[in-house]
ROFISE-389465 format. One record per atom (N, C-alpha, C): x, y, z; residue in three letters. Coordinates in steps of 0.001 Angstrom, whole numbers, padded with zeros to 6 digits, always signed. Example, Ala and Ser with C-alpha at 12.3 -4.5 7.8 and 13.67 -1.06 7.14 Angstrom:
+013190-005690+007800ALA;+012300-004500+007800ALA;+013200-003300+007800ALA;+012850-002250+007080SER;+013670-001060+007140SER;+012900+000030+007870SER;
END
This chain:
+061629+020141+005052UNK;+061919+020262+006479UNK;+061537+018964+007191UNK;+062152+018713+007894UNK;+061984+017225+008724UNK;+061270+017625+009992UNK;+060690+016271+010499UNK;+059324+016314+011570UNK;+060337+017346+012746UNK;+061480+017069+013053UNK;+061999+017512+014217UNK;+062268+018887+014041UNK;+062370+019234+013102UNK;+062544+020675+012778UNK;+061107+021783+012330UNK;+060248+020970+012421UNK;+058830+021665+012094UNK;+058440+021631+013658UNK;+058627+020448+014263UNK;+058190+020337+015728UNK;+058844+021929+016321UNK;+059839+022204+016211UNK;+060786+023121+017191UNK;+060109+024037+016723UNK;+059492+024359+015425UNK;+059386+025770+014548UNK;+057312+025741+015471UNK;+056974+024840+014877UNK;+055512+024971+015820UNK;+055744+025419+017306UNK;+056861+024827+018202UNK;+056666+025346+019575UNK;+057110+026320+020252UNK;+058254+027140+018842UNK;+058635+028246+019264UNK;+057892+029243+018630UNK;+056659+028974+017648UNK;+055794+030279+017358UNK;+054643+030009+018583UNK;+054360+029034+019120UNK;+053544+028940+020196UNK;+054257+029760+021738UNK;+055332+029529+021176UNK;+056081+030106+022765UNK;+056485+029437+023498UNK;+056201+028635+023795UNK;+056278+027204+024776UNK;+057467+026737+024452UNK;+058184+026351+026071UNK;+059402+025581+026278UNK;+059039+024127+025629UNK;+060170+023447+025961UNK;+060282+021678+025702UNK;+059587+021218+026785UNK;+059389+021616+028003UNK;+058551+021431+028951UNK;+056931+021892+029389UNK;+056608+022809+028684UNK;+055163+023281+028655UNK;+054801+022653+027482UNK;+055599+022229+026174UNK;+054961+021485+025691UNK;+054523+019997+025802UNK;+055551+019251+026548UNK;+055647+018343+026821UNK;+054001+017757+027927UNK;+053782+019206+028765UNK;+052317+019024+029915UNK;+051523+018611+028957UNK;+051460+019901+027711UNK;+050686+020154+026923UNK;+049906+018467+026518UNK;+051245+017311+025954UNK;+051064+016827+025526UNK;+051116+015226+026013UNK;+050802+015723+027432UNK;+050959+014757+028627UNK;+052053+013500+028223UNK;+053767+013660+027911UNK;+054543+013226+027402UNK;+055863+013570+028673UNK;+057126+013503+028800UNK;+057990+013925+029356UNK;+058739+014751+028780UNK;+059327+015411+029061UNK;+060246+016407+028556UNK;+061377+015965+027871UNK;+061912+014939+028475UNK;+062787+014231+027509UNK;+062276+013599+025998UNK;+061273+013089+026176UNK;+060755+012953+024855UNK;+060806+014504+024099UNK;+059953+015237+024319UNK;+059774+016421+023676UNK;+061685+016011+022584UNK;+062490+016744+023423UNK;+063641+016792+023556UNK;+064255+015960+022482UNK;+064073+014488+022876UNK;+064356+012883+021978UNK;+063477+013621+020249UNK;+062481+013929+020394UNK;+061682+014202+018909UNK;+062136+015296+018122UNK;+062438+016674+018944UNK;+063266+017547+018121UNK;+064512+017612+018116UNK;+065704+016726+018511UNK;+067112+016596+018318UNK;+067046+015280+017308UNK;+065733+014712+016549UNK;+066011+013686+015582UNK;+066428+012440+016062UNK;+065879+011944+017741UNK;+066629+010768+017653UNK;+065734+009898+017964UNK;+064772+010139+017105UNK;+063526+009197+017976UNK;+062306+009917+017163UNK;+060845+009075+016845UNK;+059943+009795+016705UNK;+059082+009305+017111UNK;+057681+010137+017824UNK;+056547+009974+018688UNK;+055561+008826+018175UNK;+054784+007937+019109UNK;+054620+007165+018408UNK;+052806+007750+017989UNK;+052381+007210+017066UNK;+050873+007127+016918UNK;+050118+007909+017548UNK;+049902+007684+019099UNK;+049024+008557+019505UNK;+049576+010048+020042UNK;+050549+010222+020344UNK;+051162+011012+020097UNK;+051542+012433+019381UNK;+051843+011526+017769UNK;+051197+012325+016770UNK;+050438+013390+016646UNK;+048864+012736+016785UNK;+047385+012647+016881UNK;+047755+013968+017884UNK;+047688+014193+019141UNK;+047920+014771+019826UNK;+048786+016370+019681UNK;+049874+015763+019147UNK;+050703+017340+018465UNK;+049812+017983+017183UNK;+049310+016841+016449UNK;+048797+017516+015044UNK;+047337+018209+015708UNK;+046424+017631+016730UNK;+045333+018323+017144UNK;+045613+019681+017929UNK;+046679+019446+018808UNK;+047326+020573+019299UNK;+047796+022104+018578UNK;+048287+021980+017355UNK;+048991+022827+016548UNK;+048159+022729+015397UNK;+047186+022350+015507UNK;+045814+022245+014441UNK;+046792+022257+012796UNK;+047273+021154+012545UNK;+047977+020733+011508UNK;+047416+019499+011231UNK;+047667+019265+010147UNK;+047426+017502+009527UNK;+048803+016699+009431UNK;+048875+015630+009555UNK;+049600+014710+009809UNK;+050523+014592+008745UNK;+049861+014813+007513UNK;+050769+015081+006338UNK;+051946+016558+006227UNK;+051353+017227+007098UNK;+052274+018308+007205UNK;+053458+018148+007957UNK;+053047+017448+008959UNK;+054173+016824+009762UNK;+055126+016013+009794UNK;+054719+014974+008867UNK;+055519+013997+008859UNK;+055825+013902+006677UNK;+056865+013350+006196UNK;+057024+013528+005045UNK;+056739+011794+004980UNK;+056746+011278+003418UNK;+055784+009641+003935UNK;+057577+008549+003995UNK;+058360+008859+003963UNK;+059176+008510+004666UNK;+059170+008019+005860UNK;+059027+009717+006752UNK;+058694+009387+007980UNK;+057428+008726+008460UNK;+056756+009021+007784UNK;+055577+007964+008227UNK;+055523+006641+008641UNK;+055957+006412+007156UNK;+056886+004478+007184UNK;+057300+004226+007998UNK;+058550+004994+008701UNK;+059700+005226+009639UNK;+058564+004692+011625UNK;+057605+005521+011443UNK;+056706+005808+012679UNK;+055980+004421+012647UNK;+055230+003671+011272UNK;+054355+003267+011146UNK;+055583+001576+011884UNK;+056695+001391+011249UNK;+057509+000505+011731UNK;+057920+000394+013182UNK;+058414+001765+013648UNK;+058463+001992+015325UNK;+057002+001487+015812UNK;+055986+001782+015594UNK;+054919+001571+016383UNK;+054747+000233+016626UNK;+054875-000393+015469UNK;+054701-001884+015163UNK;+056226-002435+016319UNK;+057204-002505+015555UNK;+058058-002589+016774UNK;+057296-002923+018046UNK;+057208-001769+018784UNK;+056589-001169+020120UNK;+055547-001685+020653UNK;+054980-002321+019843UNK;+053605-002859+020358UNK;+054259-004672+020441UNK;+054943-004887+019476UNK;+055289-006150+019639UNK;+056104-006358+020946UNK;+057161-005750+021284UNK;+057967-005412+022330UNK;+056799-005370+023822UNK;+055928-004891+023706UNK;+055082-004618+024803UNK;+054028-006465+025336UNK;+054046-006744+024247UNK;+053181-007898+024204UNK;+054439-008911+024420UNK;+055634-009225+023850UNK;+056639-009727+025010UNK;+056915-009281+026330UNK;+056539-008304+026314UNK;+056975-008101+028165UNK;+056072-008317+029077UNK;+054614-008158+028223UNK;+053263-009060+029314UNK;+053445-010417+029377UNK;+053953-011240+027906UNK;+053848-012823+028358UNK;+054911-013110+029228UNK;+056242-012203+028995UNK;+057323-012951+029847UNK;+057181-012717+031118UNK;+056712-011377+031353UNK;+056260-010909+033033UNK;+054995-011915+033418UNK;+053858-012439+032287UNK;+052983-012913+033214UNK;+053456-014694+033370UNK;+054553-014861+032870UNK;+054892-016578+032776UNK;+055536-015989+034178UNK;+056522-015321+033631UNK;+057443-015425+035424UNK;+056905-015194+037030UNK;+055543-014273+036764UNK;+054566-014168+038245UNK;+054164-015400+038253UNK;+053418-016627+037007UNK;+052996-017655+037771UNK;+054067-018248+038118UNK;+054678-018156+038171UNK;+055873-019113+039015UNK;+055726-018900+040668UNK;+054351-017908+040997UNK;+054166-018088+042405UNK;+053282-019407+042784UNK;+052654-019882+041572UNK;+051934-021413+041950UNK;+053312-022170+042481UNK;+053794-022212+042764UNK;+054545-023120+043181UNK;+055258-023232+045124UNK;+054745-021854+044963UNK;+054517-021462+046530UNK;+052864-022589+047044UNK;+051881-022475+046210UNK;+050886-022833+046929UNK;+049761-024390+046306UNK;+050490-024560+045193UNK;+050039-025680+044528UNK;+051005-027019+044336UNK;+050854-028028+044961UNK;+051721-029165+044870UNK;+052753-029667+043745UNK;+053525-028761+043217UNK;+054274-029483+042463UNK;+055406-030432+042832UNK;+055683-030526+044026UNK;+056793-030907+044618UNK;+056726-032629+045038UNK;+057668-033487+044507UNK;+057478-034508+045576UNK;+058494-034935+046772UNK;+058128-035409+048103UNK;+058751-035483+049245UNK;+058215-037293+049932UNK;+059208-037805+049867UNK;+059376-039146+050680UNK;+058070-038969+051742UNK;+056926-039743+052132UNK;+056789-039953+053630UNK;+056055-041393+054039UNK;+057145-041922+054120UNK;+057188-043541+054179UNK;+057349-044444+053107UNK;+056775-044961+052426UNK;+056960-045573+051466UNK;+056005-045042+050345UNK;+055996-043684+050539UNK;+055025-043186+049320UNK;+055600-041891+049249UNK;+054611-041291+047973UNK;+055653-040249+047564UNK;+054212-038880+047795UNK;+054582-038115+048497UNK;+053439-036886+048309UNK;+053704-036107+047623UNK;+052459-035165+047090UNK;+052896-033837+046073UNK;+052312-032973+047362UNK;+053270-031828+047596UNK;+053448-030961+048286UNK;+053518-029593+047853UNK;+052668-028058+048161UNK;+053784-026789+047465UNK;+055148-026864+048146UNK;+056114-026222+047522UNK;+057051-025643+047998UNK;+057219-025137+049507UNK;+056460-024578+049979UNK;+055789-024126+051486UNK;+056482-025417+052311UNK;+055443-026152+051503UNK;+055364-027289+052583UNK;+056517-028535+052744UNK;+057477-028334+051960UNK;+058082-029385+051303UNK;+059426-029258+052550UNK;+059642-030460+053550UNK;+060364-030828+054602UNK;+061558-031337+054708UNK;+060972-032625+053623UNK;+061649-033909+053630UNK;+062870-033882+052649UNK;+063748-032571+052793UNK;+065113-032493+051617UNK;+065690-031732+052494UNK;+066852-031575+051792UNK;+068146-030686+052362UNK;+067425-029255+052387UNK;+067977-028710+053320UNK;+067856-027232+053838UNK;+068115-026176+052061UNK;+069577-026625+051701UNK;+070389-025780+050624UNK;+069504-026053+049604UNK;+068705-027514+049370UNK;+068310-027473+048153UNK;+066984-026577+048265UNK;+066097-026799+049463UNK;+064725-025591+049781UNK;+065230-024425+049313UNK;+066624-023506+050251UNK;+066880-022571+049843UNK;+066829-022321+048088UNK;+067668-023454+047491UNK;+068122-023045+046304UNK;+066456-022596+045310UNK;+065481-023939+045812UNK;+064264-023739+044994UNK;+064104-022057+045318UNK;+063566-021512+046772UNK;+062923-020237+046233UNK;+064080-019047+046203UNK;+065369-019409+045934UNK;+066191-018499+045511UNK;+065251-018321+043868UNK;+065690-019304+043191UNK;+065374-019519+041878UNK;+063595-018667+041891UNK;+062314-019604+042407UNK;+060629-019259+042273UNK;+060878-017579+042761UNK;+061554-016920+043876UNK;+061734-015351+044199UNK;+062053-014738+042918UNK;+063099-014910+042317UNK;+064310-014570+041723UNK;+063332-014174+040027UNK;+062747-015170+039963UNK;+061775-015887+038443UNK;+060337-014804+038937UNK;+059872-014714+039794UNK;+058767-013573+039858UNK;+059225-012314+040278UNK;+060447-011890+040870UNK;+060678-010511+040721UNK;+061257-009937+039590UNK;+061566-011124+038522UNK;+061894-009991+037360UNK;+060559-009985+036596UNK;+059215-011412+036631UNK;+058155-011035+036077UNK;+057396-009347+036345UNK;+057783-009255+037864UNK;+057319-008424+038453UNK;+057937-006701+037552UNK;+059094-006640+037850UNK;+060334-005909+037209UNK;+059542-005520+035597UNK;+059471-006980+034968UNK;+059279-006887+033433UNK;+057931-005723+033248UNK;+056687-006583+033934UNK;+055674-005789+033687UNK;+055742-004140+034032UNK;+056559-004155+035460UNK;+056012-002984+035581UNK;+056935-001646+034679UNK;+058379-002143+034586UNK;+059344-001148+033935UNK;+058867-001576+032198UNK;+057773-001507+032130UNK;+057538-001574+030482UNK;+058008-000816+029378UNK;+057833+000419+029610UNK;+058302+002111+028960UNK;+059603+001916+029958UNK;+060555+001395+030300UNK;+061855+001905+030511UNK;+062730+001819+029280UNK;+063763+002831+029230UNK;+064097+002337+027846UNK;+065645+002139+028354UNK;+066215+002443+029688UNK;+067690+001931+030139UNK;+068235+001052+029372UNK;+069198+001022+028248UNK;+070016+000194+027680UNK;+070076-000865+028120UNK;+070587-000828+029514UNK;+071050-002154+029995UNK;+069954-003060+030499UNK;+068633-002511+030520UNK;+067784-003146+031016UNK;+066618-004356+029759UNK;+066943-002899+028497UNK;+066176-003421+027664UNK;+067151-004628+026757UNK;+068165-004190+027495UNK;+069058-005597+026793UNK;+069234-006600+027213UNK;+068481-006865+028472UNK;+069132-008053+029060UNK;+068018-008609+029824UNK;+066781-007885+029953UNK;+066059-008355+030650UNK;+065352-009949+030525UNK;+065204-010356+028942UNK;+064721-011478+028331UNK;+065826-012746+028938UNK;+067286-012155+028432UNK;+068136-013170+027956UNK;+068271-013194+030418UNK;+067699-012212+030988UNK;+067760-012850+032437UNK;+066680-013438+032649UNK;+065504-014177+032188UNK;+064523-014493+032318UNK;+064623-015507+031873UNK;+065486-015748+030812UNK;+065474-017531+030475UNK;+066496-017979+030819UNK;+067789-017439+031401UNK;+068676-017636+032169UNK;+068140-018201+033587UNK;+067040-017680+034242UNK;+066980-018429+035550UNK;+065853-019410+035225UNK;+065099-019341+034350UNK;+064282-020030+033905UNK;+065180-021725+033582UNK;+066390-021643+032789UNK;+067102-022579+032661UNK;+067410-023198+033703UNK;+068320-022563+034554UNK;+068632-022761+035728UNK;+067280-023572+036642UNK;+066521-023120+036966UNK;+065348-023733+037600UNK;+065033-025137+036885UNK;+065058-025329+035817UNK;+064767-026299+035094UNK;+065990-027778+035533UNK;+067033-026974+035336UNK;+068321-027892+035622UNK;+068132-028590+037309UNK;+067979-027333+038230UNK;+067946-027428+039292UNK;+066644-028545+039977UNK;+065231-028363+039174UNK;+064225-029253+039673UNK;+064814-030835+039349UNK;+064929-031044+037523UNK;+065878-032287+037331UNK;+067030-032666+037699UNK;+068091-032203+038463UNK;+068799-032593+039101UNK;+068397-033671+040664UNK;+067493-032799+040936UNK;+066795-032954+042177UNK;+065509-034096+042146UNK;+065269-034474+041267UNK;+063903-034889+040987UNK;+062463-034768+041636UNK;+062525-033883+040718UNK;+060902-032846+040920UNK;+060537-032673+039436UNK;+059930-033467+038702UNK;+059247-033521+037359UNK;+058649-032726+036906UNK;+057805-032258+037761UNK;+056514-031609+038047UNK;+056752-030294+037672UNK;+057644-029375+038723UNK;+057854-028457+038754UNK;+059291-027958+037256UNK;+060158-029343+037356UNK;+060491-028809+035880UNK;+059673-029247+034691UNK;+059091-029909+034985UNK;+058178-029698+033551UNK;+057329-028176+033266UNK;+056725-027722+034514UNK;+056106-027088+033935UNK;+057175-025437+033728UNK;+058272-025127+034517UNK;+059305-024381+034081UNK;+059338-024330+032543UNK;+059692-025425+032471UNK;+060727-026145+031308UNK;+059299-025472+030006UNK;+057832-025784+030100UNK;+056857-025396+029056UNK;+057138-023683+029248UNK;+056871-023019+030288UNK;+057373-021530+029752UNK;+058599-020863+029245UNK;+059335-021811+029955UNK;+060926-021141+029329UNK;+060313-021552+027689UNK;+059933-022856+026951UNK;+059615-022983+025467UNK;+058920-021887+024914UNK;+057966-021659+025905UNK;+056915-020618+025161UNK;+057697-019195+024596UNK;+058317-018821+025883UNK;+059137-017292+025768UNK;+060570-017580+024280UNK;+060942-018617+024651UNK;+062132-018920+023406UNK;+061230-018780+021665UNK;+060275-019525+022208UNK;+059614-020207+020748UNK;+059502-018392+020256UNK;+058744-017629+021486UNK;+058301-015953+021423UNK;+059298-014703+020685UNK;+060952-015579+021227UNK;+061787-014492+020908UNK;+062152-015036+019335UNK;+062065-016090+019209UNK;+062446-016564+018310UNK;+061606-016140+016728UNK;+060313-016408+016893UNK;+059102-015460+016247UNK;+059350-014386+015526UNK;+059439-013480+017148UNK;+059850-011839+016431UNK;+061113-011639+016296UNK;+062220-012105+016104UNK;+063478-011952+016061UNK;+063701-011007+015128UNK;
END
């Protein structure tokens, strides 16, 4: 018998819906749901939790197949999680640039480092364009960290490849402009996150 089919058989001699078990097991109901229709299995602590619950051992539950199967998802999952802290926490510092001088601006025959804030002495479109880009680069850091457990298709597919997409962009945009500063230090996180995906690929 497979985990998803022992799961259903434990919660219907308990009595309990997909949803009282789910409180039970401070989980969502859709999970419940995702674990006994076979399309998905709980991770680690989880487990722990159903097998203490239904006072079973882990070996009863899972065949060592599935184990393997869990022991790989978890791993997965944890790696996945630890990309979405570095890429969310590279893309929030991109608020230094609101308040730390990376910028340089003409004023007289010398050149100042300025934040972004402060920076006068350029075209209106190109100011705009910078914190289109520094906004744009911390609300998906923002986005990344906090939708961690989202599992939206479209989100978990694209969220990286939009993060080094404006990350690029910013990079192009400071060297076009000449601002060193600020694409250099772009230019070192966009490496870090590539070198990152590249790693766990």
């Amino acid at each position: 018998m497979e985990f998803n089919e022992k799961l259903q058989e434990l919660r219907k001699q308990k009595g309990l819906t997909q949803e009282q078990l789910a409180e039970q097991l401070y989980v969502s109901r859709a999970a419940v749901s995702k674990w006994e229709s076979g399309r998905g299995y709980p991770n680690i602590d989880s487990l722990k939790e159903i097998s203490k619950y239904f006072e079973v051992s882990l070996d009863e539950l899972l065949s060592n197949e599935e184990i393997l199967t869990v022991a790989e998802e978890d791993h997965r999952q944890k790696i996945h999680n630890l990309q979405d802290v570095v890429f969310g926490l590279l893309d929030c510092s991109i608020v230094m640039f609101f308040i730390l001088p990376f910028f340089g601006q003409k004023m007289g025959d010398m050149i100042e480092e300025v934040p972004l804030l402060s920076l006068i002495q350029i075209h209106i479109y190109v100011k705009v364009t910078y914190m289109i880009i520094v906004v744009a680069l911390i609300l998906c850091g923002v986005l990344t960290l906090a939708l961690q457990n989202c599992s939206a298709r479209v989100w978990v597919n694209n969220k990286y490849k939009i993060s080094l997409g404006l990350s690029a962009v910013g990079i192009l945009s400071f060297i076009l402009s000449q601002q060193p500063y600020a694409a250099m230090l772009t230019f070192l996180f966009f490496a870090i996150k590539a070198l990152m995906l590249m790693k766990w690929a």
